[in-house]
Structure formats: structure tokens, C-alpha cells
MARVEXMI-175518 format. One line per field, with one value per atom (N, C-alpha, C): atom name; y, z, x; residue number from 0; residue in one letter. Coordinates in steps of 0.05 Angstrom, whole numbers, plus 32768, in hexadecimal, padded with zeros to 4 digits. Example, Ala and Ser with C-alpha at 12.3 -4.5 7.8 and 13.67 -1.06 7.14 Angstrom:
2
name	c(N;CA;C;N;CA;C)
c2	c(7F8E;7FA6;7FBE;7FD3;7FEB;8001)
c3	c(809C;809C;809C;808E;808F;809D)
c1	c(8108;80F6;8108;8101;8111;8102)
resi	c(0;0;0;1;1;1)
resn	c(A;A;A;S;S;S)
//
This chain:
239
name	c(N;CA;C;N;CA;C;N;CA;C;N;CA;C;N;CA;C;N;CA;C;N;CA;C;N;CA;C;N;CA;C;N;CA;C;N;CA;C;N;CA;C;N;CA;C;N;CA;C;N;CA;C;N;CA;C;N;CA;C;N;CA;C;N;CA;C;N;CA;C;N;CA;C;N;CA;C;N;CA;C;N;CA;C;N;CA;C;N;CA;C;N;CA;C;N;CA;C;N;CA;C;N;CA;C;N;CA;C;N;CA;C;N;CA;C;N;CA;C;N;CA;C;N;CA;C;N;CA;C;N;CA;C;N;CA;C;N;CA;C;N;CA;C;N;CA;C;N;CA;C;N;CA;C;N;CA;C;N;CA;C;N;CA;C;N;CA;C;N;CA;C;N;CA;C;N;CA;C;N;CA;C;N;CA;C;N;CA;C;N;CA;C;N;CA;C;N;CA;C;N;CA;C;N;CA;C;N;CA;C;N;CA;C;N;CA;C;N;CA;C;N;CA;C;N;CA;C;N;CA;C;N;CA;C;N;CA;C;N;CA;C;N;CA;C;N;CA;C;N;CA;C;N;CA;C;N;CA;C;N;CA;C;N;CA;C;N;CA;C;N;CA;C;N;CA;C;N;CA;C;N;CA;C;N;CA;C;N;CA;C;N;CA;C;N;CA;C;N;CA;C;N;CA;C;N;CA;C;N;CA;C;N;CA;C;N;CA;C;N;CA;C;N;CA;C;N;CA;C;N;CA;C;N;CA;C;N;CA;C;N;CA;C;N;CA;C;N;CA;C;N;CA;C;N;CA;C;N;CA;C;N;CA;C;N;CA;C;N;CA;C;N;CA;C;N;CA;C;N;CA;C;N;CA;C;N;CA;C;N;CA;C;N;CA;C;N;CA;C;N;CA;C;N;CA;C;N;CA;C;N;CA;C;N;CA;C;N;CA;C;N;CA;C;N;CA;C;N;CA;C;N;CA;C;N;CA;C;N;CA;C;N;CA;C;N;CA;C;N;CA;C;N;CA;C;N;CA;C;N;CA;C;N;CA;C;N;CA;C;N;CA;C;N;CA;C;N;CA;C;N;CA;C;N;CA;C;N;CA;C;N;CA;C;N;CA;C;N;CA;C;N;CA;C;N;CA;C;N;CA;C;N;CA;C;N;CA;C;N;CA;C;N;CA;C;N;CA;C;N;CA;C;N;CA;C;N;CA;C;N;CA;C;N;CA;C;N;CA;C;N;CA;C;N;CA;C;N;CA;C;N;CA;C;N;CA;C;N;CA;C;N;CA;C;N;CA;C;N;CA;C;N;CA;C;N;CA;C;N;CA;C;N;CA;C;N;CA;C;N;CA;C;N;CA;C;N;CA;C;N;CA;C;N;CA;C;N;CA;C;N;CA;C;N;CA;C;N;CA;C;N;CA;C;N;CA;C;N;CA;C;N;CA;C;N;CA;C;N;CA;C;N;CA;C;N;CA;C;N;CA;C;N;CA;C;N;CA;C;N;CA;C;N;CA;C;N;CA;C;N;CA;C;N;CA;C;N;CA;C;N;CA;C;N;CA;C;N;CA;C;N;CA;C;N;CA;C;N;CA;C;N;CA;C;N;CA;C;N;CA;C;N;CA;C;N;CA;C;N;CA;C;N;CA;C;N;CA;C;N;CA;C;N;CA;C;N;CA;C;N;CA;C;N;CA;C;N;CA;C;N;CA;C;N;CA;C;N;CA;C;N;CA;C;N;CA;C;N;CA;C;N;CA;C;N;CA;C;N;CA;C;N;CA;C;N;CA;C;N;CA;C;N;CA;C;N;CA;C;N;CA;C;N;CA;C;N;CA;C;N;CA;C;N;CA;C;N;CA;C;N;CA;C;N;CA;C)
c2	c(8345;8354;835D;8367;8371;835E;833C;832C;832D;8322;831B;832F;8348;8366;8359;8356;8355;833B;8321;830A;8310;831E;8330;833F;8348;835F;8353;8334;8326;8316;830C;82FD;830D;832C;8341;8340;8343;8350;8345;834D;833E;833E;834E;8346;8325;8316;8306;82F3;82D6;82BD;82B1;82A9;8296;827F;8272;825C;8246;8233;8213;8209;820B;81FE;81E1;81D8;81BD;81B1;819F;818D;8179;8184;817B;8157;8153;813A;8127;810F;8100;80F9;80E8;80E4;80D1;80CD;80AC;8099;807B;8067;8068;806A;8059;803A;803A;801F;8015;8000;7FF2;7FED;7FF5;7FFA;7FDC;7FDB;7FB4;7FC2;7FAA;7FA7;7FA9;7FB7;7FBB;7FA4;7FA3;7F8E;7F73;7F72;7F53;7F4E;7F61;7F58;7F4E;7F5A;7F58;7F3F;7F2E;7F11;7F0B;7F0C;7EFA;7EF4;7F06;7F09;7EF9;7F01;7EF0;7ED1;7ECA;7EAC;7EA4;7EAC;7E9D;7E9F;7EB0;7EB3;7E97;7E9B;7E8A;7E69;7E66;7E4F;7E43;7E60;7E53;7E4D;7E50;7E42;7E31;7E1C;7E0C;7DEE;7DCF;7DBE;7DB6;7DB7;7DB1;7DBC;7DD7;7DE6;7DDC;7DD5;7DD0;7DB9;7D9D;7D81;7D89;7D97;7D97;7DA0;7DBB;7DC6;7DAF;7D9C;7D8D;7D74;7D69;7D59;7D61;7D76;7D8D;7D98;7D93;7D93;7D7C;7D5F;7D4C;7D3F;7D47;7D37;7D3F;7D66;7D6F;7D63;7D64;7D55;7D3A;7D2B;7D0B;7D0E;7D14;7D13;7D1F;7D42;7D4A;7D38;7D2A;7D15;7CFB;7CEF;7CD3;7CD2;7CDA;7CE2;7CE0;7CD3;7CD5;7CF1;7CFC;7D18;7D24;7D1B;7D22;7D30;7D18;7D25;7D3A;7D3A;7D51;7D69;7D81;7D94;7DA7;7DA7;7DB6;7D9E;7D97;7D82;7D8B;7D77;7D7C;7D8F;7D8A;7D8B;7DB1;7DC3;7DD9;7DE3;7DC8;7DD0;7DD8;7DD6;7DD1;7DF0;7E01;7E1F;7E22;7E1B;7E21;7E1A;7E06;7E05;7E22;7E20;7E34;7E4F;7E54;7E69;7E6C;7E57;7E4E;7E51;7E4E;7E50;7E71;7E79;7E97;7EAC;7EA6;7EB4;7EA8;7E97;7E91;7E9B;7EA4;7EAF;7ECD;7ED7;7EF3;7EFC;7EEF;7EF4;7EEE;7EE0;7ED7;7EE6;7EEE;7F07;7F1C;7F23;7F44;7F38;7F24;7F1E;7F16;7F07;7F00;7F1D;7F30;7F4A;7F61;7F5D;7F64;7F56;7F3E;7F2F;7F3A;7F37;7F3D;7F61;7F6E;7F90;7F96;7F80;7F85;7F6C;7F5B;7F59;7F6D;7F7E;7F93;7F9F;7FAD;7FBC;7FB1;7F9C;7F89;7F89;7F83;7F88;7F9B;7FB0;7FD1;7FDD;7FD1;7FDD;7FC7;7FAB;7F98;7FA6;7FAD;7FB7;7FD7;7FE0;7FF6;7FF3;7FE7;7FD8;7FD3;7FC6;7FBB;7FD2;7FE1;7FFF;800E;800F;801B;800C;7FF3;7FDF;7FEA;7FD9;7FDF;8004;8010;8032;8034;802B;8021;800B;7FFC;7FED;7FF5;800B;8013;802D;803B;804F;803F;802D;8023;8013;8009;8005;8014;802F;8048;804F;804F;8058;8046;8029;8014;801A;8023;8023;8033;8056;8064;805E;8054;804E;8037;801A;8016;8020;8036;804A;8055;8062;8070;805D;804A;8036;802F;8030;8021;803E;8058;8067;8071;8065;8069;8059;8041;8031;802F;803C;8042;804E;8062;8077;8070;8051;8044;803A;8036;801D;800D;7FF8;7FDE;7FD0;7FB4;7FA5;7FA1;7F9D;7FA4;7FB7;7FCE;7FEA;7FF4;7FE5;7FED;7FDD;7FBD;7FB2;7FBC;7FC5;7FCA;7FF0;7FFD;8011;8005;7FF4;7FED;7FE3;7FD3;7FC8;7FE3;7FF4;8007;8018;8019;802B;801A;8004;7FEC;7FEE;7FEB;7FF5;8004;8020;803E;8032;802D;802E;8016;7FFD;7FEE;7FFF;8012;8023;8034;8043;805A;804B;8039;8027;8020;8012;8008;8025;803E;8059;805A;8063;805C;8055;8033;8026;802B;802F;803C;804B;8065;8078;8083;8064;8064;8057;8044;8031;804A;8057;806A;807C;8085;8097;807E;806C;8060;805B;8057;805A;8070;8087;80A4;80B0;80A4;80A6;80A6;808C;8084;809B;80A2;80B0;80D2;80DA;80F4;80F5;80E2;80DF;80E2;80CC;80CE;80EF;80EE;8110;8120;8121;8137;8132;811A;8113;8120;8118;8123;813C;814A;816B;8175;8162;816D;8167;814C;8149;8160;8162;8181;819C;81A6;81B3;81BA;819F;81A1;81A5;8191;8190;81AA;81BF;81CE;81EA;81E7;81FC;81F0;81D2;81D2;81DB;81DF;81E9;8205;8210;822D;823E;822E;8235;8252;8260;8280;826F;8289;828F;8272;826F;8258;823C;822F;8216;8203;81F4;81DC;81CE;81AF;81A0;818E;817C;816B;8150;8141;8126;810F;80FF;80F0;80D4;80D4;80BD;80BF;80D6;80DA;80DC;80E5;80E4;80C5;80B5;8092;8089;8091;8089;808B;80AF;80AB;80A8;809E;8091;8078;806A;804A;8054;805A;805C;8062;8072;8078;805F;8050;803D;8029;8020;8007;8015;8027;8034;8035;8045;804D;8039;8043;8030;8031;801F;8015;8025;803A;8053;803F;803C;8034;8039;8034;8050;805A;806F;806F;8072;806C;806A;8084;8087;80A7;80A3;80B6;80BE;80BF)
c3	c(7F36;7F3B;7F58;7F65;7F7C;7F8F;7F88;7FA0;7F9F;7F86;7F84;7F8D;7F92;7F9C;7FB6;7FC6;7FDD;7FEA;7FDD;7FE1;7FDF;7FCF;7FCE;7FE9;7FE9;8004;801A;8020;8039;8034;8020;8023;8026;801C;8028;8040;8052;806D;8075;808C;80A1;80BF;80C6;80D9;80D8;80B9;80BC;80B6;80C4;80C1;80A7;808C;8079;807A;8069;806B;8063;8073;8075;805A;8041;8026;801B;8033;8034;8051;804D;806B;8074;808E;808B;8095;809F;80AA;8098;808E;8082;807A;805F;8067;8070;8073;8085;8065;806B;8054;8049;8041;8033;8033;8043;804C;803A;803A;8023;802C;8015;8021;801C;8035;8033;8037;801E;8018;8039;8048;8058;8057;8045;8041;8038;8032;802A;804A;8055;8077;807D;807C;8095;8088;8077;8066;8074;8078;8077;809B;80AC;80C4;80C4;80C1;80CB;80B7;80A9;809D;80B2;80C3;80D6;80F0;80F2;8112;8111;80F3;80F1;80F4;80E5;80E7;8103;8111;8135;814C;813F;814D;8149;8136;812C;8139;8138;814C;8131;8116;810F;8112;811D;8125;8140;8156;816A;8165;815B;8157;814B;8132;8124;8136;814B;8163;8174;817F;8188;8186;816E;815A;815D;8153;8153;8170;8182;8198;81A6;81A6;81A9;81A3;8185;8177;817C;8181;818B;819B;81B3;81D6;81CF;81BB;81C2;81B1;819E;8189;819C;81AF;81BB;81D7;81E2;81FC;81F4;81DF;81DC;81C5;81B2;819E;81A5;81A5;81A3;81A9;81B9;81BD;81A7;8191;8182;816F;816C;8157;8162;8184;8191;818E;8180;8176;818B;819D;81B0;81D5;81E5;81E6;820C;8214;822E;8248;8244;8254;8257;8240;823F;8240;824F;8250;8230;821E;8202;81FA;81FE;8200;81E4;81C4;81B3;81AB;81BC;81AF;81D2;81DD;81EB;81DF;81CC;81BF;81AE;819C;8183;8190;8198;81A8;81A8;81C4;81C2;81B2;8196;817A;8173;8175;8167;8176;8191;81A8;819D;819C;8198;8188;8167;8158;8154;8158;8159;8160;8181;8188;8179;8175;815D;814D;8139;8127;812B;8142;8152;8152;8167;816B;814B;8138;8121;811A;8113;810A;8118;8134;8142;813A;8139;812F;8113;8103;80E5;80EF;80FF;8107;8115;8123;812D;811A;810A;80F6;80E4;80DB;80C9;80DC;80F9;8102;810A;810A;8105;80F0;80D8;80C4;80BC;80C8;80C5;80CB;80ED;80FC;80F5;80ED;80DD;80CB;80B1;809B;80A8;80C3;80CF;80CF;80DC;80EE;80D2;80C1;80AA;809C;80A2;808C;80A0;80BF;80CC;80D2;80C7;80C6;80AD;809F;8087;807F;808B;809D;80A9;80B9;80CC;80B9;80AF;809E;8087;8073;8063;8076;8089;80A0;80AC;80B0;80B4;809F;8086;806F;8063;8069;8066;8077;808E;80A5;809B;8092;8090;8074;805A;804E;804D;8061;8062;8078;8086;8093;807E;8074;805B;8047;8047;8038;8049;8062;8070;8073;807A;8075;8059;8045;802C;8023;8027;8025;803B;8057;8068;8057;8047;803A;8020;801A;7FFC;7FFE;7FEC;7FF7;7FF4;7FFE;800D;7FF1;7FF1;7FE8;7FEA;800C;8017;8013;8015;8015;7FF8;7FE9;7FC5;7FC2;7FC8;7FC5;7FD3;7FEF;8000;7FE9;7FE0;7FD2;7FC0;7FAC;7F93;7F9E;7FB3;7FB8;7FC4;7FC9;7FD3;7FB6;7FA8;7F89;7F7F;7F77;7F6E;7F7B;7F93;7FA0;7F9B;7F9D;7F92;7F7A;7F5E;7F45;7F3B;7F50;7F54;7F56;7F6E;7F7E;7F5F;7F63;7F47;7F2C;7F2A;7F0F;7F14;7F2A;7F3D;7F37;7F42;7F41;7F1D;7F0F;7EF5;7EE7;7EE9;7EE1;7EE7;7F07;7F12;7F02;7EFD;7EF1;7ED4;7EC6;7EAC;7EAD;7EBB;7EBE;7EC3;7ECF;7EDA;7EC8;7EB5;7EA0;7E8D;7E7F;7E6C;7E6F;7E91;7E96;7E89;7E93;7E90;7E6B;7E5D;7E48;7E2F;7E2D;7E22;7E2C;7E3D;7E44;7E3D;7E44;7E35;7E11;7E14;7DEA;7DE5;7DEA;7DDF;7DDE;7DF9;7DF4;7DEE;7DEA;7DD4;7DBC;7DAC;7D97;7D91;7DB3;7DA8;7DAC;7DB5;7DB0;7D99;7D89;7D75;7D57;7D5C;7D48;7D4B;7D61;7D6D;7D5B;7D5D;7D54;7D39;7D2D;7D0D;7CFC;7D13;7CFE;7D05;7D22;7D21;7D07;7D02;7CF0;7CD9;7CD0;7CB2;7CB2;7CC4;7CC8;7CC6;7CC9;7CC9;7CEB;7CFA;7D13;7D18;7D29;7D32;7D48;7D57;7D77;7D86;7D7F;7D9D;7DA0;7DB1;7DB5;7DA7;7D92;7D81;7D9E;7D8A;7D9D;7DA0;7DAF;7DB3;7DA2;7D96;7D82;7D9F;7D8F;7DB0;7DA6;7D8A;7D8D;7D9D;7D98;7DAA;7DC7;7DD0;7DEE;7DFA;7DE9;7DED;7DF5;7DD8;7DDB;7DF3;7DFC;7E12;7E2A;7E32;7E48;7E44;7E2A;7E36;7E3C;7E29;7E39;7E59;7E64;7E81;7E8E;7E8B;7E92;7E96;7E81;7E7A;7E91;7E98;7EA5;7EC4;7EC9;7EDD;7EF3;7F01;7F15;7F04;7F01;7EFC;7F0E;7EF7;7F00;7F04;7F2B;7F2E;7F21;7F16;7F0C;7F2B;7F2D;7F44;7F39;7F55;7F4B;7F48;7F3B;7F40;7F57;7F62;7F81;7F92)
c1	c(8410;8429;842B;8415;841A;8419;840E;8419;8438;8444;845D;8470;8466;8474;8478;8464;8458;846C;8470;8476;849E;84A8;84C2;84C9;84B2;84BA;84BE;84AD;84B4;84C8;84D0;84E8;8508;84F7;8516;8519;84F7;84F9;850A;851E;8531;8525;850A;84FD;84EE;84EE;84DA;84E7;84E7;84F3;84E6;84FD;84F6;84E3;84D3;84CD;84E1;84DD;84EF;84E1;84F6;84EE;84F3;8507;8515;8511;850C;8502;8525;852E;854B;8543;8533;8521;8521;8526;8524;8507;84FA;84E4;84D9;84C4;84B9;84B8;84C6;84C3;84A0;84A2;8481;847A;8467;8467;8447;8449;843F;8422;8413;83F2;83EA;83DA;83CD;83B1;83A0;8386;8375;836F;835E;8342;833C;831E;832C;8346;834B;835A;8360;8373;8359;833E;8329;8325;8321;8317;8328;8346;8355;8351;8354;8353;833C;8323;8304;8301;8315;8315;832A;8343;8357;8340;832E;831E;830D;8302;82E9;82F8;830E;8321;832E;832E;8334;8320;8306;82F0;82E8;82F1;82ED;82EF;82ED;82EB;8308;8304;8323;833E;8340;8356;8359;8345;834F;835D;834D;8360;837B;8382;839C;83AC;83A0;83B6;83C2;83AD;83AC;83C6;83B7;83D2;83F2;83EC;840B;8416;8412;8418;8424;8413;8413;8428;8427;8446;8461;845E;846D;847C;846C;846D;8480;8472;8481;8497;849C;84B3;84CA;84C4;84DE;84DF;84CE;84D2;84E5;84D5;84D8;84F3;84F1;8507;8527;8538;8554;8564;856A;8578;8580;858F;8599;857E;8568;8557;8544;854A;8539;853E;8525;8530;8520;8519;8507;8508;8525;8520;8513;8508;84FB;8509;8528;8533;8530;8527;8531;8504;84FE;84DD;84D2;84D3;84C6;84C3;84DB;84DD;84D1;84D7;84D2;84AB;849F;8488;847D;8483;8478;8475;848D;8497;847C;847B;846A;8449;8444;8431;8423;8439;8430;842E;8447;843D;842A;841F;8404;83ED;83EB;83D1;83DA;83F7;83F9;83E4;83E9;83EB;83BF;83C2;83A5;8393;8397;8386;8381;8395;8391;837A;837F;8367;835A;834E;8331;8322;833A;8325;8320;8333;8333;830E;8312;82FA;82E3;82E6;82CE;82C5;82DB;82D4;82C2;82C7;82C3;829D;829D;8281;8270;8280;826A;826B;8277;8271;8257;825C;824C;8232;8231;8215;8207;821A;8210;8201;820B;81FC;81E4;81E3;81D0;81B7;81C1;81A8;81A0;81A8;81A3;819B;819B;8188;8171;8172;815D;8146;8155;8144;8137;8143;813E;8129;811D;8112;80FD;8103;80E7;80DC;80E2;80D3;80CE;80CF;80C3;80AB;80A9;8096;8086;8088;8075;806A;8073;8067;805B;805B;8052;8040;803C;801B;8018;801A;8010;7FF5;8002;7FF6;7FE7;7FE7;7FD6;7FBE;7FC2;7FA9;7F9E;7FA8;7F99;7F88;7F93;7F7F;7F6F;7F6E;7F5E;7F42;7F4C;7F3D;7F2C;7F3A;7F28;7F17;7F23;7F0E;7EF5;7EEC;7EE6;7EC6;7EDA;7EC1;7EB6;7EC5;7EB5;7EAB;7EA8;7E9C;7E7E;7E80;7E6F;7E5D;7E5F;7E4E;7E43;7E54;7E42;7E2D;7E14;7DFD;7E05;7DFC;7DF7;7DE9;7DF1;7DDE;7DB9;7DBF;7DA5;7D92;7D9B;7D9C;7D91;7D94;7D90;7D79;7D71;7D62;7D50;7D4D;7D38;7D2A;7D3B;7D33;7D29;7D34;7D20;7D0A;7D07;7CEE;7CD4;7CDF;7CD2;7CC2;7CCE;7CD3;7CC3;7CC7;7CB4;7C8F;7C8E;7C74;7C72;7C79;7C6C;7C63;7C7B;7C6E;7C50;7C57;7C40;7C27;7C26;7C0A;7C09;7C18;7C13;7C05;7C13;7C01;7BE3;7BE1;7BC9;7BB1;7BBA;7BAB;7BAC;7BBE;7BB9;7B9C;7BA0;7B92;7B79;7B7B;7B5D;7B4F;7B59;7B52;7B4E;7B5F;7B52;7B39;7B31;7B1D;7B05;7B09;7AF5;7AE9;7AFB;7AFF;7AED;7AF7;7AEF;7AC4;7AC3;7AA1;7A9C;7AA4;7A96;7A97;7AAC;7AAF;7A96;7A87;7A73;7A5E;7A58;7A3D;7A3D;7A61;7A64;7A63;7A70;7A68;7A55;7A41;7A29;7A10;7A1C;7A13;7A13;7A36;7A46;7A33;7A31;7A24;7A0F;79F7;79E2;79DD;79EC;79E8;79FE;7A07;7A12;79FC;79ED;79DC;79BC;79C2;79A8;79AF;79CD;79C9;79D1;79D1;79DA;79B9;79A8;7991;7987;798E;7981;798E;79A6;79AE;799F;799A;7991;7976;7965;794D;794B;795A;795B;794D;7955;7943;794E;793E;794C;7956;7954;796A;795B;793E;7935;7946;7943;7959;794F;7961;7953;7954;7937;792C;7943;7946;7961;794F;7960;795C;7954;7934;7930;7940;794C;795B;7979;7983;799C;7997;797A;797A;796F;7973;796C;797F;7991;79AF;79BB;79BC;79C6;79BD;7999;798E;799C;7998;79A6;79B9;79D7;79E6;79F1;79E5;79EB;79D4;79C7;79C1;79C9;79D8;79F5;7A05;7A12;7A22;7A17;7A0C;79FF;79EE;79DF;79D0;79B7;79A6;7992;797B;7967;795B;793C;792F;7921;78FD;78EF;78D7;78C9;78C2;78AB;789C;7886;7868;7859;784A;7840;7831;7827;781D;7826)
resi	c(0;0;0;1;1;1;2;2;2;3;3;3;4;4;4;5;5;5;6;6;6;7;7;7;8;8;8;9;9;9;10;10;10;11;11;11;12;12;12;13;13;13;14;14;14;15;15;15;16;16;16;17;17;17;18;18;18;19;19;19;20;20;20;21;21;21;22;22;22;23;23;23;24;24;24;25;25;25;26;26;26;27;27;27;28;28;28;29;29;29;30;30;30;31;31;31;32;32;32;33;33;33;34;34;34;35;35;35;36;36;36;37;37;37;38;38;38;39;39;39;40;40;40;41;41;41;42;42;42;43;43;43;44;44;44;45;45;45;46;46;46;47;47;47;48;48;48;49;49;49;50;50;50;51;51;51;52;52;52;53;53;53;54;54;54;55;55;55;56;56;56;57;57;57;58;58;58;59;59;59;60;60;60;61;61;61;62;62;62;63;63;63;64;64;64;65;65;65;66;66;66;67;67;67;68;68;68;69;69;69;70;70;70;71;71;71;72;72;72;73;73;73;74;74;74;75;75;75;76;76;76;77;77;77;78;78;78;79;79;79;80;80;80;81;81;81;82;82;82;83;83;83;84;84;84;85;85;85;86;86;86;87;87;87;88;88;88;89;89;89;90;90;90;91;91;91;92;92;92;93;93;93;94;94;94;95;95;95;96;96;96;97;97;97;98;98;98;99;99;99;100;100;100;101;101;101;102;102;102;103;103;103;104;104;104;105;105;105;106;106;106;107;107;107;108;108;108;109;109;109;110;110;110;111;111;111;112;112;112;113;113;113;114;114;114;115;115;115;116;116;116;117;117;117;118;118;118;119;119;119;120;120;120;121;121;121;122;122;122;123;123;123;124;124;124;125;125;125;126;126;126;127;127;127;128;128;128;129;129;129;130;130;130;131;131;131;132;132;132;133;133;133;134;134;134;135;135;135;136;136;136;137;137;137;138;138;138;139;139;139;140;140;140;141;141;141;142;142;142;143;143;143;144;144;144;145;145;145;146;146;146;147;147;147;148;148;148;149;149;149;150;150;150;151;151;151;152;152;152;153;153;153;154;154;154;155;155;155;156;156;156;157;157;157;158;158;158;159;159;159;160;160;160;161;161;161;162;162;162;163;163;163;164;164;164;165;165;165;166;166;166;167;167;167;168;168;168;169;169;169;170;170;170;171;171;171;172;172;172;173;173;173;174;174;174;175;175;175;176;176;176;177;177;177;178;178;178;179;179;179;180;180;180;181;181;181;182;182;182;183;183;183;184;184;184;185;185;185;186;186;186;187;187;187;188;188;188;189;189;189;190;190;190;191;191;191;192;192;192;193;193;193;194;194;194;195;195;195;196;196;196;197;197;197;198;198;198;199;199;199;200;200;200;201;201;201;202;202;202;203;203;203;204;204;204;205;205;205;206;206;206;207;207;207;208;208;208;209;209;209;210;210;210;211;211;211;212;212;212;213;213;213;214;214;214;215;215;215;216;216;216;217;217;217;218;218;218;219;219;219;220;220;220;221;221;221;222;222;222;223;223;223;224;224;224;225;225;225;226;226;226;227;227;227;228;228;228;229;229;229;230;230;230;231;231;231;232;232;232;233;233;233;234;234;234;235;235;235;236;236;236;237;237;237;238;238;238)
resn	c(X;X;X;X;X;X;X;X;X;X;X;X;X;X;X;X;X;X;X;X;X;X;X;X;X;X;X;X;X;X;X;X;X;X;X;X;X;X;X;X;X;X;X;X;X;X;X;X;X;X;X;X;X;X;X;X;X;X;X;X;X;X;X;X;X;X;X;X;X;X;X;X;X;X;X;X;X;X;X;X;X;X;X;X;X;X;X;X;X;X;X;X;X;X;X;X;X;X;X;X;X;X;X;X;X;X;X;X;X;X;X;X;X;X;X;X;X;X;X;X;X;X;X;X;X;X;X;X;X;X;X;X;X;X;X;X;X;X;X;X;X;X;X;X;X;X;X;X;X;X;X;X;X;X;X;X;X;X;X;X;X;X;X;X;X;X;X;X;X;X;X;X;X;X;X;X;X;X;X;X;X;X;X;X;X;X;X;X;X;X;X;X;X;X;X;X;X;X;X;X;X;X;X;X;X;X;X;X;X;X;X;X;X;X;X;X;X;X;X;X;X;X;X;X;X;X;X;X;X;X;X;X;X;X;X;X;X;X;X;X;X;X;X;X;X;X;X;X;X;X;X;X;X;X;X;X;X;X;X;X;X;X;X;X;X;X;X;X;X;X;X;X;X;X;X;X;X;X;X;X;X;X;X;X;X;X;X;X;X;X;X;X;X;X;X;X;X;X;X;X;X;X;X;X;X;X;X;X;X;X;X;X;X;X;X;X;X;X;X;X;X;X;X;X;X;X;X;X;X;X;X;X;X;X;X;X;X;X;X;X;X;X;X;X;X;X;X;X;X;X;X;X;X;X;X;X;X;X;X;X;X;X;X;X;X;X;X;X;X;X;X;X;X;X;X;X;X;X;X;X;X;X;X;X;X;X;X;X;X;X;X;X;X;X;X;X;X;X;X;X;X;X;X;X;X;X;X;X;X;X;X;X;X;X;X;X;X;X;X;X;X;X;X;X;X;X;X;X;X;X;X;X;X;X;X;X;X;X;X;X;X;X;X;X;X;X;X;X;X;X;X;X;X;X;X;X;X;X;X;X;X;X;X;X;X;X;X;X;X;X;X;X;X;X;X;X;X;X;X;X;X;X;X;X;X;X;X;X;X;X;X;X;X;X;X;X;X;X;X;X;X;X;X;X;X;X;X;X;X;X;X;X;X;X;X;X;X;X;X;X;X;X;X;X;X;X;X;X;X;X;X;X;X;X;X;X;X;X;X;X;X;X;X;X;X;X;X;X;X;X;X;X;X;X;X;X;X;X;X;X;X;X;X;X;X;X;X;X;X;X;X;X;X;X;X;X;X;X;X;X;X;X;X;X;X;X;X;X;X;X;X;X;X;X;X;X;X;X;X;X;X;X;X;X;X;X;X;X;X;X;X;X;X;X;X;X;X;X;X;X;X;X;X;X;X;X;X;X;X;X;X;X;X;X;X;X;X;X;X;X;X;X;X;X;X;X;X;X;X;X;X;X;X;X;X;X;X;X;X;X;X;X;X;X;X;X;X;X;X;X;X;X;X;X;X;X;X;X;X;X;X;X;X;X;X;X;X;X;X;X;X;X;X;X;X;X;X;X;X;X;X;X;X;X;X;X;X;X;X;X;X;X;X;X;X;X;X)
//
């Protein structure tokens, strides 16, 4: 409400000039819209057609025939005739250069365009290119030091072969030391024995506190034994 107050009040004022609601001006015809991309085909198929070695011959032809038909021809059938210098193909002519140029440079406009955005595709393919081998280098960079830090073929065999010797030596000591064990074995038995048969007969005897006698068959046993074993005990002589 209070625009339409507002919009009242100025069309009362008499300080303020009306707006023009009717244009006393006629209007401009409307002129007929032409396909923009079918002109540019049509323009760059007549450019591409006037560079041609068959447009020059047919110009050629059509000129030629021109020439002799208004020279040689009967006056009467001359429709362009010498005497007036061949005013109508001169005519014919320069609407055809007029007319031509426009769509040569038409043609040629719609090729820069076309090689504007070519080379721009271009620019766009190759920074894309260069960043996708950017990122190629860097990972085969990174491959190059992670793989630095893997073993080696070499490197694994030369360790097993190393691992292999230790467990070789360690077996080697092993073996040693059961061999060593298995001597000393026999000579502690037999003794265990005979101080275990010492003191069985000494409990069936009823002996007190004094030390039973040791069995002289167990102390045989274990002279041979440590003999089989041992160094061979020379006798000395008495004196």
C-alpha cells in the first residue's frame, strides 16, 4: 500500500516529468537470424574450394569462353561486346573478389579460433604430462631407496652361509662333548655301584658307626675299568 501511495504522489507531482510509456519511434524490422556455425561451414567449404587447382581451371575456362564468344561471335549475339571493354565480366569478377574476401577472412577467423583451443588442449595435455612424470620420478625414487634397504640375494646367502658354520662349529663342540662325557661315564658308574654294594652289605651286617670294608670285587671292576679308559698304569720297581 505504501509503495502504491508513494508511486500516486509522483505521478501528481507537477515538479516531476512523466515517464515516456509509448515510444513515438518506430521499431527496428526483425531481421532474420542465420545459423552462425552453418555460415562458418559454408564460408570455410567456398575458402577451401578457392584454393583449389579445380576452381582455378573452371575460372579459367569461364573467362576464356567469355573472351572469345564476346570477340569472335556475330554483334548481334554479343552480349558483353569488346567495343564497351567486357564491362559486365569485369563487373562479374569484382563481385566475386568482393564477396570472396569476407569469407576467406571469415574462414581464416574460425581457423584461429580452431587453433586456439587446439593449442590449448595442447598446453593442458602437456601439464598433465609433466605432473603425471613428476610423480612417476618421485615414486620410482622411492622405489629405488626402498629397495636400497631390502636384502640382496647375495646378502641372504652370504648370512645363511655364515649361520650354517656357526651351527656346523656348535654341533662339532656338541659332539665333542658328548664323546667326552660318554669316556667318564663307565668309570663313575661303576663306582657309584661299588659303594652302593659296600653299603648294603654293610647295613645287612649290622655294622655300628665304623666304615664298611669296600667289596674287592667292585674295586676290580672299577681298576679295570679306568684302565680300558685311562693311560696304561706303569708298575714301579720297589727301591
Amino acid at each position: 500500500m505504501a509503495e502504491e501511495r508513494e508511486g500516486r504522489r509522483r505521478e501528481s507531482a507537477l515538479d516531476q516529468p512523466r515517464e515516456k510509456r509509448r515510444r513515438l519511434a518506430p521499431r527496428r524490422p526483425r531481421v532474420p537470424r542465420m545459423d552462425a556455425e552453418g555460415f562458418g561451414r559454408l564460408s570455410e567449404g567456398f575458402a577451401r574450394f578457392m584454393g583449389t587447382p579445380q576452381f582455378l581451371l573452371y575460372m579459367t575456362v569461364f573467362v576464356v569462353v567469355w573472351l572469345l564468344w564476346n570477340t569472335y561471335a556475330p554483334e548481334s549475339a554479343q552480349f558483353d561486346p569488346r567495343a564497351l571493354n567486357y564491362t559486365l565480366l569485369t563487373l562479374i569478377l569484382s563481385l566475386q573478389a568482393s564477396y570472396a574476401a569476407p569469407l576467406i577472412l571469415l574462414a581464416q577467423n574460425r581457423q584461429d579460433d580452431r587453433d586456439r583451443v587446439g593449442l590449448e588442449q595442447d598446453r593442458q595435455r602437456a601439464e598433465r604430462n609433466l605432473a603425471d612424470t613428476e610423480y612417476l620420478a618421485r615414486e620410482v625414487a622411492a622405489l629405488r631407496l626402498a629397495v636400497g634397504e631390502v636384502a640382496t640375494r647375495d646378502f641372504v646367502r652370504s648370512e645363511l652361509r655364515a649361520l650354517l658354520e656357526e651351527v656346523e662349529l656348535l654341533a662339532a663342540d656338541a659332539r665333542r662333548d658328548d664323546d667326552d662325557g660318554r669316556l667318564d661315564r663307565p668309570v663313575e658308574r661303576t663306582r657309584d655301584r661299588a659303594r652302593e654294594k659296600g653299603r648294603g652289605k654293610g647295613r645287612q651286617r649290622g655294622a655300628g658307626p665304623e666304615r664298611p670294608e669296600p667289596d674287592d670285587d667292585a674295586e676290580e671292576q672299577a681298576e679295570q675299568a679306568e684302565g680300558s679308559t685311562g693311560p696304561a698304569r706303569v708298575p714301579m720297581s720297589p727301591g
